[in-house]
C-alpha positions in Angstrom: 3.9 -11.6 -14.8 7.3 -10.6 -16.2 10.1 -10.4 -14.5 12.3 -7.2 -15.2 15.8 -8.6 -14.6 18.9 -6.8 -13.3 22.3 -7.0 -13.5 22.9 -11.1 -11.2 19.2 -10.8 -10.7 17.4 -14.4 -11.4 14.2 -15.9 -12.2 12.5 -19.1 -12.4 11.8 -20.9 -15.8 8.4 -22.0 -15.9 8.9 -24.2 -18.8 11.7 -26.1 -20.7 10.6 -25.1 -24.8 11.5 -21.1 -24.8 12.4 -18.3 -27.5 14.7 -15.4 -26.7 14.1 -12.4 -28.5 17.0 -9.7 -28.8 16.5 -6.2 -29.7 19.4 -4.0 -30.6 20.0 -0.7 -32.1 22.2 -1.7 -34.8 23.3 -5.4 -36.7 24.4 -7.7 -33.7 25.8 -11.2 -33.8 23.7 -13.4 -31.4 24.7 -16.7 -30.7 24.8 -19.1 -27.3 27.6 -21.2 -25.6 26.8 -24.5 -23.9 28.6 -25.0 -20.2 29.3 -27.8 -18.2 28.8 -28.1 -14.2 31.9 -25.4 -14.1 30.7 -23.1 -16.6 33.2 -24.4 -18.9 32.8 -24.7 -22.7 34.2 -28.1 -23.6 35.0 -27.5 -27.4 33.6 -25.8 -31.0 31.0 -28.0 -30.7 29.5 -26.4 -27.6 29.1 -23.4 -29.6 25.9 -21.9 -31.7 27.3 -19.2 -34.2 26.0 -17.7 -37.6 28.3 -20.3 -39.2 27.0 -23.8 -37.1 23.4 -22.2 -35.7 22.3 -25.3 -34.8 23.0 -27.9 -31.6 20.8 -30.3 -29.9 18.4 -27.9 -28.4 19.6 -24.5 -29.5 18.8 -22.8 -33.0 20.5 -19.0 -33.2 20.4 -16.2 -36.0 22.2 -16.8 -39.5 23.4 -13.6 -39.7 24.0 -9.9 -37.8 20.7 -8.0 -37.5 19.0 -5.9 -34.9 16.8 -8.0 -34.0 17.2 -11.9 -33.0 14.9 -15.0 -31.9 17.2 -17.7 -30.5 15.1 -21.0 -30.1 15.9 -23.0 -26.9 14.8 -26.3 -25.8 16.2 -27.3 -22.5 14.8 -30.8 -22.3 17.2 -31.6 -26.0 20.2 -30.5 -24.4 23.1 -33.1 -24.2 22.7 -34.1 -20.8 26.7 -33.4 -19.6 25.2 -29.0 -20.4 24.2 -27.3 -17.5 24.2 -23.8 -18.5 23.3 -21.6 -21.3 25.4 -18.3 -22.5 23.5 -16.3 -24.5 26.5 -13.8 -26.0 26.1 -10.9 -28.6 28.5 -9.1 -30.0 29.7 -6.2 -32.6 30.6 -7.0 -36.2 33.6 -6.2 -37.0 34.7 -4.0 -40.0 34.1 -0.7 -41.5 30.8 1.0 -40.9 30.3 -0.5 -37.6 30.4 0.3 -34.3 33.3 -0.4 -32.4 31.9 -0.6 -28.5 28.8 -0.8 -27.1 29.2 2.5 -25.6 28.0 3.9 -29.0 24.6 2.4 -29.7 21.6 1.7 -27.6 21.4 -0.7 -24.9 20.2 -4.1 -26.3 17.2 -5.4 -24.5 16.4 -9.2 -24.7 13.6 -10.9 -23.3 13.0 -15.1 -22.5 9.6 -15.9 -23.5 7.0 -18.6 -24.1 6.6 -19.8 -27.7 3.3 -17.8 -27.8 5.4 -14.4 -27.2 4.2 -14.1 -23.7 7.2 -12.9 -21.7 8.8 -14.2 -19.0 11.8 -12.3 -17.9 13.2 -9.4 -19.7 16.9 -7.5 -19.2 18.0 -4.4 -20.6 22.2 -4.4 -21.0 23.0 -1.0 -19.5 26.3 0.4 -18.8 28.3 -0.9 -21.3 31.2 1.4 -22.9 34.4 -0.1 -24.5 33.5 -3.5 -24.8 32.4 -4.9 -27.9 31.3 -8.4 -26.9 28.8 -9.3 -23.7 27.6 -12.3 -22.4 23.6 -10.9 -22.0 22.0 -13.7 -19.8 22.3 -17.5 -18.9 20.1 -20.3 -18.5 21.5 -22.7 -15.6 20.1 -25.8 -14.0 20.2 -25.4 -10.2 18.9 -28.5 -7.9 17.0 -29.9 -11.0 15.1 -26.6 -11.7 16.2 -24.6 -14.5 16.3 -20.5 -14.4 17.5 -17.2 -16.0 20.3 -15.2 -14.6 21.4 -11.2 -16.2 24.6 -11.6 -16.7 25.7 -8.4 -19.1 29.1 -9.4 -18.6 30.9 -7.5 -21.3 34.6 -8.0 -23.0 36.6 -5.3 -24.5 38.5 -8.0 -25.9 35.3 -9.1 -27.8 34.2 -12.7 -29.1 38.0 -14.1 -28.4 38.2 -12.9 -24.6 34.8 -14.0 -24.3 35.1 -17.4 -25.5 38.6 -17.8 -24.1 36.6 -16.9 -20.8 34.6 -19.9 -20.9 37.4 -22.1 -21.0 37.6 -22.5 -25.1 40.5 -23.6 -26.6 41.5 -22.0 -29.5 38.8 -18.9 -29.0 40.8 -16.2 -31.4 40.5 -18.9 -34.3 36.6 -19.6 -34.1 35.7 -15.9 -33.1 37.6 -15.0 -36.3 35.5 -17.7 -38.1 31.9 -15.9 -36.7 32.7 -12.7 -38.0 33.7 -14.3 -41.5 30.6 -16.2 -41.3 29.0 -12.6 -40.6 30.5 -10.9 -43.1 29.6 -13.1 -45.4 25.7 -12.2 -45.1 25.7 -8.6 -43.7 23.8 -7.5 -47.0 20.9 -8.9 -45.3 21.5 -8.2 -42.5 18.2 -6.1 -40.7 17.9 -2.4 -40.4 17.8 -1.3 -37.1 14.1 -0.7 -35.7 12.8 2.9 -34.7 14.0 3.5 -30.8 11.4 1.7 -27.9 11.5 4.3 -25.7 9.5 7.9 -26.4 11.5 10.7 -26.9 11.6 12.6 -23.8 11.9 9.6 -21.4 13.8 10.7 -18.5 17.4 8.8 -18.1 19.3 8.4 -14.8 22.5 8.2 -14.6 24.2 7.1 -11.1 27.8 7.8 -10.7 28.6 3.7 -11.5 28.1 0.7 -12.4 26.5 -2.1 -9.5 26.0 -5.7 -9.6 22.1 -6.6 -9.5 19.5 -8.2 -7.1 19.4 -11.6 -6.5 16.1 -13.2 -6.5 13.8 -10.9 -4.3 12.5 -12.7 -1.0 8.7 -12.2 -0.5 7.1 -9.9 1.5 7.2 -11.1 5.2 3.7 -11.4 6.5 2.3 -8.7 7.7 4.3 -6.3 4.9 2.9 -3.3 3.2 3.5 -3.7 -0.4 4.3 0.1 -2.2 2.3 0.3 -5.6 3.0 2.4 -8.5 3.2 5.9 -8.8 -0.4 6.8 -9.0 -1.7 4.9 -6.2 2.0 4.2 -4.2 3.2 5.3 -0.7 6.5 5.1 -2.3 8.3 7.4 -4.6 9.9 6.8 -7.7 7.6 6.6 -11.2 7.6 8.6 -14.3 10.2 8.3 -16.6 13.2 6.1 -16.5 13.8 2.7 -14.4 12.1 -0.3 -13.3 10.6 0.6 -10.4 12.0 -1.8 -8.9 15.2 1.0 -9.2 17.5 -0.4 -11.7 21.3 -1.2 -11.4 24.4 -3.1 -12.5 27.4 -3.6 -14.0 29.8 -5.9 -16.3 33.0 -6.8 -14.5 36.3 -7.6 -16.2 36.7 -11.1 -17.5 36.8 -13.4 -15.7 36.0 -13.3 -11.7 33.2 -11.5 -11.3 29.4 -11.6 -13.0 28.1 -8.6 -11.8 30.4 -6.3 -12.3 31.4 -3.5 -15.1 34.7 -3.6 -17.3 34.0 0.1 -18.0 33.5 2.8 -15.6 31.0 4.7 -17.3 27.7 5.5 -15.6 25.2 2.9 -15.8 21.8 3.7 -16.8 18.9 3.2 -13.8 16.0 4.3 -16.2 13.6 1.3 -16.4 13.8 1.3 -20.3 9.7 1.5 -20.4 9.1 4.0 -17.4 7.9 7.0 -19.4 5.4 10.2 -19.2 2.4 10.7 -21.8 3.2 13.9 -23.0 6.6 16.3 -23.7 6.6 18.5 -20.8 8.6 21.6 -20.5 12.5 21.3 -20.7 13.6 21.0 -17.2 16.4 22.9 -15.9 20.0 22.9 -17.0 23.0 21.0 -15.1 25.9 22.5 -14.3 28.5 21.1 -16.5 30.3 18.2 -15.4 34.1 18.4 -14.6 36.0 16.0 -16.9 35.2 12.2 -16.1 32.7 12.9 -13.0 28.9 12.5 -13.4 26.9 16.0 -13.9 25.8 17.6 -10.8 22.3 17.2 -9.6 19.6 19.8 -10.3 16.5 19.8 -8.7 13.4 19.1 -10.6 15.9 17.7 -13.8 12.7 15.0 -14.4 9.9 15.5 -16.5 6.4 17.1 -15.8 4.2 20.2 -17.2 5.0 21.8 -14.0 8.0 22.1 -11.8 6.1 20.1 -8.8 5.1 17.4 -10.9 9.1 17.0 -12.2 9.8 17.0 -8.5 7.9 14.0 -7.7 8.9 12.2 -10.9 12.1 12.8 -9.6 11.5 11.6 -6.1 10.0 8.2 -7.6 13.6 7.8 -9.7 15.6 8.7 -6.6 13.7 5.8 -5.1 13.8 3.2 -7.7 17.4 4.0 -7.9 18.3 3.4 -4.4 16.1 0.3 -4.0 18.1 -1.0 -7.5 21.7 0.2 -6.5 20.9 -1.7 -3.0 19.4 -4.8 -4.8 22.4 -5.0 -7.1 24.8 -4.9 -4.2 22.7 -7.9 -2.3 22.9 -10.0 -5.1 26.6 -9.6 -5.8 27.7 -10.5 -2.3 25.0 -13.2 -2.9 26.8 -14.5 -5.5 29.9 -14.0 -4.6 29.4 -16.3 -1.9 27.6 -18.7 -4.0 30.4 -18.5 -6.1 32.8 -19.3 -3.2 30.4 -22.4 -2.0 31.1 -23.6 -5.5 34.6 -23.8 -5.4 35.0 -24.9 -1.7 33.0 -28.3 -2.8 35.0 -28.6 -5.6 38.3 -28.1 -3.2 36.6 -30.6 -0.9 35.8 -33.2 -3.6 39.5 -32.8 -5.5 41.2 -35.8 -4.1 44.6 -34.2 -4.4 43.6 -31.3 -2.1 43.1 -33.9 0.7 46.7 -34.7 1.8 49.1 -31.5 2.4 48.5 -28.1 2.4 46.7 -27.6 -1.0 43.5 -27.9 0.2 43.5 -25.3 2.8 45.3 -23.1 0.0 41.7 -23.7 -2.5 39.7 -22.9 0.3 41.7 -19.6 1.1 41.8 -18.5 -2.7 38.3 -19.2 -2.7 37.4 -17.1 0.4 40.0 -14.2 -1.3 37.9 -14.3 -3.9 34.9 -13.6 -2.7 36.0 -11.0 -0.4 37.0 -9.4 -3.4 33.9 -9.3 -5.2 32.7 -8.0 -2.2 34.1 -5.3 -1.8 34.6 -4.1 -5.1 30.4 -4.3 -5.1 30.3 -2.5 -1.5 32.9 0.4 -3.7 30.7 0.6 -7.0 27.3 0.9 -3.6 29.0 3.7 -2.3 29.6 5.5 -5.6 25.8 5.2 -6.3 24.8 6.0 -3.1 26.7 9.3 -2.5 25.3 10.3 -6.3 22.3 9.8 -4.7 23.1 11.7 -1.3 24.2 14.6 -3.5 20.7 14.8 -5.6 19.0 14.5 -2.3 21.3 17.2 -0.6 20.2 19.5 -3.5 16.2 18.2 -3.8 14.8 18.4 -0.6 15.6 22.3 -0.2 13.7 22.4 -3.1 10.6 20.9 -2.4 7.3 22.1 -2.1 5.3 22.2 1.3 3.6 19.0 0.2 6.6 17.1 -0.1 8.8 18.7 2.3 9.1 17.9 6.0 8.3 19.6 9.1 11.6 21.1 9.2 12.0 22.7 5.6 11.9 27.1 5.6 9.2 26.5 3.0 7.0 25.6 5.2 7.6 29.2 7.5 6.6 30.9 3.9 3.3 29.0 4.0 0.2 30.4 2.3 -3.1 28.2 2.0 -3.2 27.3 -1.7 -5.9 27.6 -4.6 -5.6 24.1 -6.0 -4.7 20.8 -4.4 -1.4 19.2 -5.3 -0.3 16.0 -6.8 0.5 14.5 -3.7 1.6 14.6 -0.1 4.4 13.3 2.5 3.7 10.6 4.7 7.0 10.3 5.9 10.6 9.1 5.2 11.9 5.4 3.8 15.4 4.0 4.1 17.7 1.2 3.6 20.0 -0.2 6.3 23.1 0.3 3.8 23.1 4.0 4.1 20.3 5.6 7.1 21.2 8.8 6.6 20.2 9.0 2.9 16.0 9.2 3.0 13.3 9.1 0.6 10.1 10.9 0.8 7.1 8.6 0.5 5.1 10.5 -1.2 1.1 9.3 -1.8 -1.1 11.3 -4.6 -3.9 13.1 -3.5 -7.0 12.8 -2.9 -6.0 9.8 -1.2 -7.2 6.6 -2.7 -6.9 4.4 0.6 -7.0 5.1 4.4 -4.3 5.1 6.9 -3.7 2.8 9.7 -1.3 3.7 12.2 -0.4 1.1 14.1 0.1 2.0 17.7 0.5 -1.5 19.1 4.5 -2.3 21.1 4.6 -5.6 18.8 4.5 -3.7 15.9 8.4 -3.3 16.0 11.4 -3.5 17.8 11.6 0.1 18.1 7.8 -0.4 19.6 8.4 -2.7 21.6 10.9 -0.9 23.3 8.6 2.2 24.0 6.5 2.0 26.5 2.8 1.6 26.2 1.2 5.2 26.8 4.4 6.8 25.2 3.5 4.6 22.2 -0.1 5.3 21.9 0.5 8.9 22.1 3.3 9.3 19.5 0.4 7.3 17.6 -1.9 10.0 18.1 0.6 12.8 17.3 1.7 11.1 13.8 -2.6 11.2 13.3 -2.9 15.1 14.2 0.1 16.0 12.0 -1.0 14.1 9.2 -4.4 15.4 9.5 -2.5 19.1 9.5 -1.0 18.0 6.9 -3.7 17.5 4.6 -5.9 20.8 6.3 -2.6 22.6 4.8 -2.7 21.3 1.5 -6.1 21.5 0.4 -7.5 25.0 -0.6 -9.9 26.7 2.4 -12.3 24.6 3.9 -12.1 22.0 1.1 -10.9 19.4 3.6 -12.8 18.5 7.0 -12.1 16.5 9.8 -13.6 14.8 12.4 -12.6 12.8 14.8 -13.8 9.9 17.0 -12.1 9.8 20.7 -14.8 7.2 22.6 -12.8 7.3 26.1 -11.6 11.1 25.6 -8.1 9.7 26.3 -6.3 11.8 23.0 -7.8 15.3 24.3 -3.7 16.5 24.9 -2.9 15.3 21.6 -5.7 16.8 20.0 -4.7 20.1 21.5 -3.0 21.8 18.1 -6.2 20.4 16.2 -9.0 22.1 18.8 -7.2 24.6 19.9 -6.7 26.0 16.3 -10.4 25.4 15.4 -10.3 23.4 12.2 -11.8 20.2 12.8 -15.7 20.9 11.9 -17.0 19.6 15.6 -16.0 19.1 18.6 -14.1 15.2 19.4 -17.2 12.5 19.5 -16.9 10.3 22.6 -19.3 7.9 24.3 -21.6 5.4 22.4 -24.1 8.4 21.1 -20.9 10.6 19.7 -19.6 7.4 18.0 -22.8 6.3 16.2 -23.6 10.1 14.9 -20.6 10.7 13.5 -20.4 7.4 11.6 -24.2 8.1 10.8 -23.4 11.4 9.0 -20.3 10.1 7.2 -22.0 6.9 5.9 -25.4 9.2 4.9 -23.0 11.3 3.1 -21.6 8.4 1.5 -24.6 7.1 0.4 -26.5 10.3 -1.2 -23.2 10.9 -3.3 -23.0 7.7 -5.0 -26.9 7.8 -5.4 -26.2 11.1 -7.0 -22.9 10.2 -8.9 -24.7 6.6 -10.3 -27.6 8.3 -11.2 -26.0 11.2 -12.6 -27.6 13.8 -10.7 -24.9 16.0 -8.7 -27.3 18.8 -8.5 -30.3 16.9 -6.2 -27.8 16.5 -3.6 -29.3 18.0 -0.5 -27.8 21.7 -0.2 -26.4 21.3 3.9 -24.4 18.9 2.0 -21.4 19.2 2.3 -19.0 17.8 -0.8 -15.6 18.5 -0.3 -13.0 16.0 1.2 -13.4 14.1 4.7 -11.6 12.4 6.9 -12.7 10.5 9.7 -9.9 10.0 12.9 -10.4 7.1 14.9 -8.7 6.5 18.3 -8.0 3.8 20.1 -10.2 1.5 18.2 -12.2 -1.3 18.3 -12.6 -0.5 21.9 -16.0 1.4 22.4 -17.1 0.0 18.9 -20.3 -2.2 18.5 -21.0 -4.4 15.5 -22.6 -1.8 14.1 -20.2 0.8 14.0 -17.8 -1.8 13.1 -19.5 -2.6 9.7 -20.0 1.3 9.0 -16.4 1.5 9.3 -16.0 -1.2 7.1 -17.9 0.8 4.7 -16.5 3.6 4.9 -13.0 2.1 4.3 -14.5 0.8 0.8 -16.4 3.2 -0.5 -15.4 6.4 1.4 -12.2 7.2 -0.8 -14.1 7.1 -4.4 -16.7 10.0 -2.6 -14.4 11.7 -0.5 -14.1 10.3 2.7 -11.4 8.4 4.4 -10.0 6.8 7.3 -7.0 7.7 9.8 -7.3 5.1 12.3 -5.1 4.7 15.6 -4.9 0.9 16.4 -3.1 -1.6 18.1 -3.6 -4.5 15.5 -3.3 -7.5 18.1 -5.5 -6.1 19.9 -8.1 -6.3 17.7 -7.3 -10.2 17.2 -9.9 -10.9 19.4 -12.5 -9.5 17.2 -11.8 -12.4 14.6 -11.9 -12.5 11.3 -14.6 -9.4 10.9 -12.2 -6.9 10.6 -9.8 -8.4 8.8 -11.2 -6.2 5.3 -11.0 -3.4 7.0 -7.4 -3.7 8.3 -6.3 -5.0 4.4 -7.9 -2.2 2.9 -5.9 0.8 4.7 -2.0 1.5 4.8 0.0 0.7 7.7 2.1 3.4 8.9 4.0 3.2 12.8 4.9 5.9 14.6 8.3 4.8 15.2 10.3 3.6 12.6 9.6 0.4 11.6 10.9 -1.6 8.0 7.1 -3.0 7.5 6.5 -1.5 4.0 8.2 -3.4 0.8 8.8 -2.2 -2.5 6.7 -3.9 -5.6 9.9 -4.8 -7.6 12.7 -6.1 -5.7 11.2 -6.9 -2.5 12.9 -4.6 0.2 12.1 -4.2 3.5 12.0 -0.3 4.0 12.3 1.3 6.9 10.0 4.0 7.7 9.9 6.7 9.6 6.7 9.5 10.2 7.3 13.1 9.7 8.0 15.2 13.1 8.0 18.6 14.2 11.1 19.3 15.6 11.6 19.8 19.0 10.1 23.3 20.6 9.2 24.1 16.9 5.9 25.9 16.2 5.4 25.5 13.0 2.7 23.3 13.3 0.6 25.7 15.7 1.6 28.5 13.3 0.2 26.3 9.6 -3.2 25.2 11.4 -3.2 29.2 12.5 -3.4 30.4 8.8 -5.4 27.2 8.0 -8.0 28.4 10.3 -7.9 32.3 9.2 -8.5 31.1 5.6 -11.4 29.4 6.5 -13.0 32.4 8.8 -12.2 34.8 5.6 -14.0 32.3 3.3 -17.0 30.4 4.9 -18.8 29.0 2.3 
């Protein structure tokens, strides 16, 4: 699987005999610098350039073209190497480009000498500089691996060089763009752009350094998916979902910064839609040297709802990148520090006097810095994003707003179903205040579990028992109201499964309305005929559906969407009603039918294995918040939070009150 690589994000080299492929949109110079332990390059030698593109274990490009394959073999190097700089740059001379800033973003990619890709990195965010160190290959603890660098240098191939500790770097850049010169009439036209026109671009108020290798999900985590089948927001147009981020810092201290402060580019430079929609709607203009101002719905989509969603999913993939950019700077800034403390430590003349204490404090200066020069280029992103949320969440429609939005006092049962519906809210611990809608399409393609067990989290451990199990059983009924809204008149049903009778007050503003299609089913006998009818149902419409006769379908049928709440399972459940569950979990969703179930999971420990498929196959949601759920491309841990009524609101009582009106009017 590739790794799409950030700004001081790295990856693992599965093998030592690679190719890296660079794609520009104009004539660059590619060429690579060999380091030592420190990074340093050691002399001439150490460099691969159109004029000497060849070194033990490292072939580059004879000349300026758009496009580049740079062969590496890591097992050839010289042994005293340690790190590989892959660096591109600008010719120089008339009819070029001057910076960066002007062209596209280059995108290079590490892959296998059969083209298959292993980690790819797109240089956003460059401006003035006309020189950038792309990406390194570094042995670590005996392993090699790829770090994104995109460290760029307005002072071009000399300040970059000089960087690296070359002596003499003014002479031999001069010499490259000689060499350069010298063959620009073969140089290679510049291919047709990647990206479709029309794919959406995001542009956070800064640059910020990039994730650091994401940990894995903790046992136990819900992963988000993509945008058509994801609890998460963010796909469409524009970033990696994972949300993209980074920067190029000035020469010299830190990696992932930015020497420019343009805006860097979150789009995910293959995240696009399938067709031109309409033009969305005009930003304000910008005042002189700030980013526009956000518009709501400024993504793409054929209809305003669908280019509020897309731009839910880039709001998302932005924050989870901005935040994964700022982890991985601090992490390497420290790693940086850890560096130069051992070298302080090992320096023999740093061991009598004060010198040593004097390395130690530079090198905890230092990092500090980095820091907090990430933490500043966070909170410029963040706040970008604060101000697009500030202006989209008014906006939204009923499906994606919450509880508390005036749009849902103007409520009106719809004609058609919508792309997709709130679950709740997701956050990072960098900034709580500033939440994303999780957003999951519709008709749901996988049950919900909500976990009503006090291990589930802190926050649940530290509610009492009966609280807990009853906020469990409100987040059900308001999700179930939820989806009663949403879906046109009596094109949704639901039923619910109580065996003990214990959820009858929390059931209240589901019975009390009228819109569930019976009466709660308790006791052994209510259990088995409701999970009789759903699974018959299940059964006849894939009959029908494989055989492709809809129309034989028996006419008390009824065909529209299901779902089934369960309470306080597995107690009151046999074997059999177990397996039928099981079923239903699998096969309900295709058909129409699907699962809320209210569960303590340790609970259900005791029941073995058996119901571990069921558990994996539905989405685990708490009813307090709880940072169970990670994100598919950097590995967060999000926090979640349910959506509420606010307290003494009726709005609930008030939706379910025009749910069940619309239903009376229109039978069926």
């Amino acid at each position: 699987m590739t790794a799409e690589l950030v700004r001081g994000q790295n990856h693992t080299l599965p093998q030592t005999r690679l190719e890296i492929r660079v794609s520009a949109g104009c004539p660059v110079v590619a060429g690579a610098t060999l380091g030592d332990e420190h990074g340093t390059v050691r002399g001439t030698e150490w460099v691969a350039h159109p004029g000497s593109p060849r070194l033990p274990g490292l072939e580059v490009s004879r000349q300026a073209a758009a496009d580049h394959r740079l062969a590496v073999d890591l097992d050839a190097l010289p042994g005293a190497v340690h790190r590989v700089t892959v660096l591109l740059a600008l010719p120089t001379g008339a009819g070029h480009p001057a910076r960066f800033g002007a062209v596209a973003a280059p995108f290079v990619a590490v892959t296998a000498l059969d083209g298959t890709e292993i980690a790819t990195f797109t240089l956003i965010g460059l401006d003035t500089e006309s020189a950038v160190a792309a990406l390194e290959l570094y042995r670590r603890q005996g392993a090699w691996k790829v770090r994104a660098v995109g460290q760029g240098y307005a002072a071009g191939l000399a300040g970059m060089l000089a960087d690296q500790g070359l002596d003499r770097a003014a002479e031999l850049a001069a010499s490259i763009q000689d060499a350069v010169a010298s063959g620009l009439a073969r140089s290679v036209a510049p291919p047709p752009p990647r990206a479709p026109e029309g794919e959406r671009v995001r542009h956070p108020a800064g640059p910020a350094p990039a994730p650091a290798d994401p940990a894995p999900p903790r046992p136990g985590s819900e992963p988000l998916g993509g945008p058509t089948t994801a609890p998460a927001p963010g796909a469409t147009t524009g970033t990696a979902p994972g949300a993209a981020a980074p920067g190029a810092a000035a020469a010299g201290n830190a990696a992932p910064g930015t020497a420019g402060g343009g805006p860097i580019d979150y789009a995910h430079p293959r995240r696009q839609t399938s067709a031109p929609p309409p033009p969305p709607p005009t930003a304000p203009a910008a005042a002189p040297g700030q980013p526009a101002p956000p518009v709501a719905g400024d993504a793409t989509g054929w209809s305003m709802d669908e280019r509020l969603y897309n731009q839910i999913w880039g709001m998302f993939e932005d924050l989870a990148r901005a935040v994964a950019a700022y982890r991985s700077a601090v992490d390497f800034a420290e790693s940086r520090m850890e560096q130069e403390l051992d070298r302080a430590l090992s320096d023999p003349r740093h061991r009598m006097g004060g010198a040593g204490d004097l390395a130690r404090e530079r090198a905890r200066d230092k990092c500090q810095d980095l820091t907090a020069r990430a933490r500043e280029v966070l909170d410029r992103d963040l706040s970008q994003l604060a101000a697009e949320s500030a202006v989209v969440e008014p906006a939204l429609p009923a499906p994606y707003a919450g509880w508390g939005n005036p749009v849902w006092h103007g409520y009106r049962v719809p004609m058609e179903l919508p792309m997709a519906l709130r679950l709740g809210d997701l956050h990072l611990p960098e900034r709580t205040d500033l939440r994303i809608p999780l957003l999951v399409r519709l008709p749901l393609e996988r049950g919900v579990w909500i976990d009503s067990g006090r291990t589930a989290s802190e926050a649940a451990a530290a509610t009492g028992g009966d609280r807990l199990r009853r906020l469990a059983m409100d987040t059900a009924v308001t999700l179930a109201a939820r989806l009663l809204a949403v879906y046109p008149a009596n094109e949704f049903s639901v039923h619910v499964i109580d065996p003990a009778g214990a959820a009858a007050g929390a059931l209240a503003p589901l019975t009390d309305a009228g819109v569930l299609a019976a009466p709660p089913a308790s006791g052994a006998g209510g259990v088995s005929a409701v999970l009789a009818h759903l699974t018959r149902r299940v059964d006849l419409v894939q009959m029908a559906v494989r055989a492709g006769a809809a129309d034989s379908l028996p006419p008390d049928l009824d065909t529209g969407e299901h779902l089934l709440i369960v309470n306080d399972f597995p107690h009151g459940f046999d074997d059999r009603a177990v397996t039928q569950l099981r079923y239903l979990a699998d096969e309900g969703p295709a058909v129409g039918v699907h699962l809320l179930m209210v569960a303590d999971r340790e609970d259900a420990r005791d029941y073995g294995p058996v119901l571990d498929p069921l558990w994996r196959s539905l989405l685990r949601v708490t009813p307090v918040a709880d940072d169970h759920l990670v994100d598919p491309w950097v590995g967060h841990a999000w926090t979640y939070e349910p959506c509420r009524v606010p307290e003494g609101s009726r709005v609930l009582e008030q939706v379910l009150a025009l749910v069940a009106a619309a239903r009376r009017a229109d039978p069926r």
